[in-house]
C-alpha positions in Angstrom: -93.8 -24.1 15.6 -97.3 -23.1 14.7 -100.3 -21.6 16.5 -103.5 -22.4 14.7 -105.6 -20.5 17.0 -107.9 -20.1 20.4 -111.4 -20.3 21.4 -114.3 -17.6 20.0 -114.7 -14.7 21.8 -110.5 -13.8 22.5 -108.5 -11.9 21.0 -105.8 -14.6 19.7 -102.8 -15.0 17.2 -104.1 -17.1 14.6 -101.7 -18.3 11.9 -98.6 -17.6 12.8 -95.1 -19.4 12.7 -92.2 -19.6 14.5 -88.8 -20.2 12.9 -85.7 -21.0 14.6 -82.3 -23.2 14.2 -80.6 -25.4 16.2 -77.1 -26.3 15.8 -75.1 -29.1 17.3 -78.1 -30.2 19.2 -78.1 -26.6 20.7 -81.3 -25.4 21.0 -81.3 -22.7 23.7 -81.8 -20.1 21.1 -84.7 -21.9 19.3 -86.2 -22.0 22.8 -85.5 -18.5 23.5 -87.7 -17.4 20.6 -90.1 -19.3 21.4 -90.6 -17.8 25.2 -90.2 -14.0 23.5 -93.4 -14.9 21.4 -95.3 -16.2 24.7 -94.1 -13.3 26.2 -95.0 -10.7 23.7 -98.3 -12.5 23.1 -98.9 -12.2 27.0 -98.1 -8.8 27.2 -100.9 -8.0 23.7 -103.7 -9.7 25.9 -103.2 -12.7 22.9 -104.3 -16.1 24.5 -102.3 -18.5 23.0 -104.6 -22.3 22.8 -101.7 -24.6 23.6 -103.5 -27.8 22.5 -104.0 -26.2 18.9 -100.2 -25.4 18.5 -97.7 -28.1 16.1 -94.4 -28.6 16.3 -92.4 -29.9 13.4 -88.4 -30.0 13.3 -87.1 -30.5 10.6 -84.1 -32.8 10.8 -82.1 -34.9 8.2 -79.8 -36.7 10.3 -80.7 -40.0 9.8 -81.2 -42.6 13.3 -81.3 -39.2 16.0 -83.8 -39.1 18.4 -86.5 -36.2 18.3 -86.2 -33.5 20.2 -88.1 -32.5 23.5 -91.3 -30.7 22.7 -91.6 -27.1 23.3 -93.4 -26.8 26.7 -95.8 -23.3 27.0 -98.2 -22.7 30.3 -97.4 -25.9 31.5 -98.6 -27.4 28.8 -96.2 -29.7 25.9 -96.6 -28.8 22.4 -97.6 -32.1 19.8 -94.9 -32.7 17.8 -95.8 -33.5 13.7 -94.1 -34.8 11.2 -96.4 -33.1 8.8 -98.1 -29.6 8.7 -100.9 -28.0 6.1 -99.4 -24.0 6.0 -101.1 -21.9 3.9 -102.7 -24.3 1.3 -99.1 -26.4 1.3 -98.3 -29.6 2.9 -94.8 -29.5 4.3 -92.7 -32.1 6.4 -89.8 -32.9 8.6 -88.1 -34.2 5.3 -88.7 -30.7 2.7 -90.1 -33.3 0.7 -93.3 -32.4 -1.5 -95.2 -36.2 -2.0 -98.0 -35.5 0.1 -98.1 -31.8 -1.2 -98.3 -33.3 -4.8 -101.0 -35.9 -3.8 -103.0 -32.8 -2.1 -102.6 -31.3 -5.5 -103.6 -34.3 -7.4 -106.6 -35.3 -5.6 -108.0 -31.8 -5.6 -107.2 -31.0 -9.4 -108.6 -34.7 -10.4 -112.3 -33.4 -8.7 -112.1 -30.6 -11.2 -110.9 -32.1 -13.9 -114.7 -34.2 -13.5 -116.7 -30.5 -14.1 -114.3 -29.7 -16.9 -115.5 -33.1 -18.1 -119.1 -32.8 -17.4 -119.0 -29.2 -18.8 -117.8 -30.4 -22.1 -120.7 -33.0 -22.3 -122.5 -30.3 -22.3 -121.1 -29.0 -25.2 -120.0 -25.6 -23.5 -117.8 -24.1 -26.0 -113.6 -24.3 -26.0 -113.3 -21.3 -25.1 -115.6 -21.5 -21.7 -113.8 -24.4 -21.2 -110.4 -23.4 -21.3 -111.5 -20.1 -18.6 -112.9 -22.7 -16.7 -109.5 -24.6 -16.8 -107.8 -21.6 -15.7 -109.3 -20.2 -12.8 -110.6 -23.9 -11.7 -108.2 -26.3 -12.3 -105.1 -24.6 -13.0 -105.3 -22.3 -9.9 -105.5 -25.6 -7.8 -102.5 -27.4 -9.7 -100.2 -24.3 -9.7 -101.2 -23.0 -6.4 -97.5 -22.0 -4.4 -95.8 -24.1 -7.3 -92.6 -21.5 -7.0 -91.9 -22.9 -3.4 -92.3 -26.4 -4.9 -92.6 -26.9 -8.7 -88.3 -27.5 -8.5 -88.1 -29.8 -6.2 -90.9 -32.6 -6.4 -90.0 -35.9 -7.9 -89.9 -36.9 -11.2 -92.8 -39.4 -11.0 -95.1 -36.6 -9.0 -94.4 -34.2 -12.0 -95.3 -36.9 -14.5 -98.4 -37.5 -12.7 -99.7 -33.7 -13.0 -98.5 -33.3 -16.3 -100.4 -36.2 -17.4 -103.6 -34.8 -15.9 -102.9 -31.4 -17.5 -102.3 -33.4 -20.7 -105.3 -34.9 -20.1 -107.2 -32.1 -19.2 -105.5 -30.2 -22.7 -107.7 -33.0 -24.6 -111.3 -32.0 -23.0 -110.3 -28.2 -23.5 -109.4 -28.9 -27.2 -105.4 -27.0 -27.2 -102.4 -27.2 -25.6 -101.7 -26.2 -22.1 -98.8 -25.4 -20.7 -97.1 -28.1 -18.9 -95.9 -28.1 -14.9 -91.9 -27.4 -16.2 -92.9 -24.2 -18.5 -95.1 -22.8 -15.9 -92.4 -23.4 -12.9 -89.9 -22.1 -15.0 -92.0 -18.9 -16.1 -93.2 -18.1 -12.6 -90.0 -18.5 -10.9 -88.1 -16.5 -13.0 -90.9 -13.9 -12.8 -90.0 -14.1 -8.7 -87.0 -13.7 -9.1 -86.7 -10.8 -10.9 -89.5 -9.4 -9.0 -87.1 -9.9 -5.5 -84.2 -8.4 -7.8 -86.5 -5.1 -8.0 -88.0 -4.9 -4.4 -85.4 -3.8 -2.4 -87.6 -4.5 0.6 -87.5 -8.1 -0.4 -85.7 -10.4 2.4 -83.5 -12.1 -0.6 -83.3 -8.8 -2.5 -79.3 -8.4 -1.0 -78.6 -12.0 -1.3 -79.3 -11.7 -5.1 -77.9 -8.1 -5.8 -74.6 -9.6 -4.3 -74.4 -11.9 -7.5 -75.1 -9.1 -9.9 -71.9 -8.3 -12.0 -71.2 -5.0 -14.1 -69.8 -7.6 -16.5 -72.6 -10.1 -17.6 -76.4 -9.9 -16.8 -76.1 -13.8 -15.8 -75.8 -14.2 -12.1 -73.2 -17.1 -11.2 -74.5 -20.0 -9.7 -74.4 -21.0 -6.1 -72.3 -23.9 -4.8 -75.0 -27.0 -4.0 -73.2 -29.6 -2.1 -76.6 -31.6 -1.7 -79.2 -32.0 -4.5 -81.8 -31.1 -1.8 -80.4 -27.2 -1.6 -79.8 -27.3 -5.6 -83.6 -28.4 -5.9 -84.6 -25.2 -3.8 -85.8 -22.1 -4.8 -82.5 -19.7 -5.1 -80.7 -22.6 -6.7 -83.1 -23.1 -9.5 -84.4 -19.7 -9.7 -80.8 -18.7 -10.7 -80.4 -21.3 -13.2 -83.3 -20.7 -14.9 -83.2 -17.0 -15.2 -79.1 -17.9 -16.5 -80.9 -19.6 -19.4 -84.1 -17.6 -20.3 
C-alpha cells in the first residue's frame, strides 16, 4: 500500500510504502500493519489523504478473487493493478512490460536530440556524453531491480535502440546484458561489504572458507530464478 500524499499546507507522509504478506488467505497481520502506520501517523500530527493512497496485491494464484480493500478513516483504499514507485512501473504480476515500454518511450524522445545533435555536426565525442547522461541514464535507470527479469523481446527492443543509438554516436555501446551484468554484480558485492545492508546476512551465509563462488539458491519457479539474489549470484559465480 502506498500514500502518495495530502493537501498543501500539512504536514503529511509523502512517499511511503507499506509491505506486508498474507498467507493462506490470512491477512490479519497485513492489516495489522497497516492500522500501526495510521496510528503512528496519527500520533506524528501526519494527515494521511485517503483518496491519494493505492493498493496493489500482488497475487499469482490464478482464478481467486481480490481481496477486500484496506479501509482507513472510513474511507476504502483504490485497489491497482499497476503502480509508478520511484521512476519504476510495477504490477500485481512482478512482470516488467509496461516498465520496459516506460523505458522505451522515454529513451526513443532522446534518442531524436542525439539525432538532431549529430545533424549538427557536434562532435563524437559530445555526442557520446550526451548519450550517457541523457539517454543511457533513462534506459538503465533501476535496471538492477529489473534488467534479469524482462522478456526476451523487451530486451531485444532496447538493445536495438542502443544499437541504434551506437550508430549516431559513431562506437560501440554497451548493450542492456553487459550493463545488467556489470551493475548487479557491483550490488552485490557492495551488500557483501555493508554489513548494514538488509541482504548482507542472507549473502554472508553462502560464503565458504573453501571457494570464493557462492552456491546457488534452489529456484523452483523461473519467476524467483529471474530475481535479483538468484541472478546476482550467478553472475558474480561466473565473472
Amino acid at each position: 500500500m502506498s500514500n502518495t500524499g495530502a493537501p498543501q499546507g500539512t504536514k503529511y507522509s509523502d512517499g511511503t510504502v507499506i509491505v506486508g504478506c498474507v498467507e493462506n488467505g490470512q491477512e490479519d497481520e497485513y492489516r495489522d500493519l497497516v492500522e500501526s502506520f495510521v496510528r503512528w501517523s496519527r500520533e506524528n500530527h501526519l494527515q494521511l489523504n485517503v483518496s491519494k493512497m493505492k493498493e496493489m496485491a500482488v497475487d499469482f494464484s490464478k482464478g481467486k478473487s481480490p481481496p477486500s480493500p484496506v479501509c482507513i478513516s472510513g474511507k476504502d483504499v483504490e485497489i491497482v493493478p499497476l503502480y509508478r514507485f520511484l521512476g519504476v512501473q510495477l504490477d500485481n504480476k512482478l512482470e516488467w512490460s509496461t516498465n520496459t515500454n516506460a523505458v522505451y518511450k522515454k529513451a526513443m524522445s532522446r534518442f531524436y536530440f542525439l539525432r538532431r545533435l549529430r545533424s549538427f555536426s557536434v562532435c563524437s565525442r559530445m555526442l557520446h556524453m550526451f548519450y550517457q547522461s541523457v539517454m543511457a541514464s533513462t534506459i538503465f535507470f533501476a535496471v538492477v531491480c529489473w534488467g534479469a527479469g524482462i522478456k526476451a523481446k523487451d530486451a531485444n527492443r532496447l538493445n536495438k535502440l542502443i544499437k541504434k543509438a551506437g550508430s549516431v554516436v559513431g562506437c560501440r555501446l554497451a548493450n542492456l546484458d553487459e550493463v545488467v551484468r556489470d551493475r548487479i554484480v557491483l550490488k552485490l558485492r557492495t551488500i557483501m561489504d555493508n554489513p548494514s545492508h538488509p541482504l548482507h546476512n542472507t549473502v554472508d551465509k553462502l560464503r565458504s572458507s573453501f571457494s570464493n563462488k557462492l552456491p546457488k539458491p534452489r529456484c523452483s519457479k523461473e519467476r524467483y530464478r529471474k530475481s535479483f539474489l538468484p541472478s546476482a549470484i550467478r553472475l558474480y559465480n561466473s565473472s
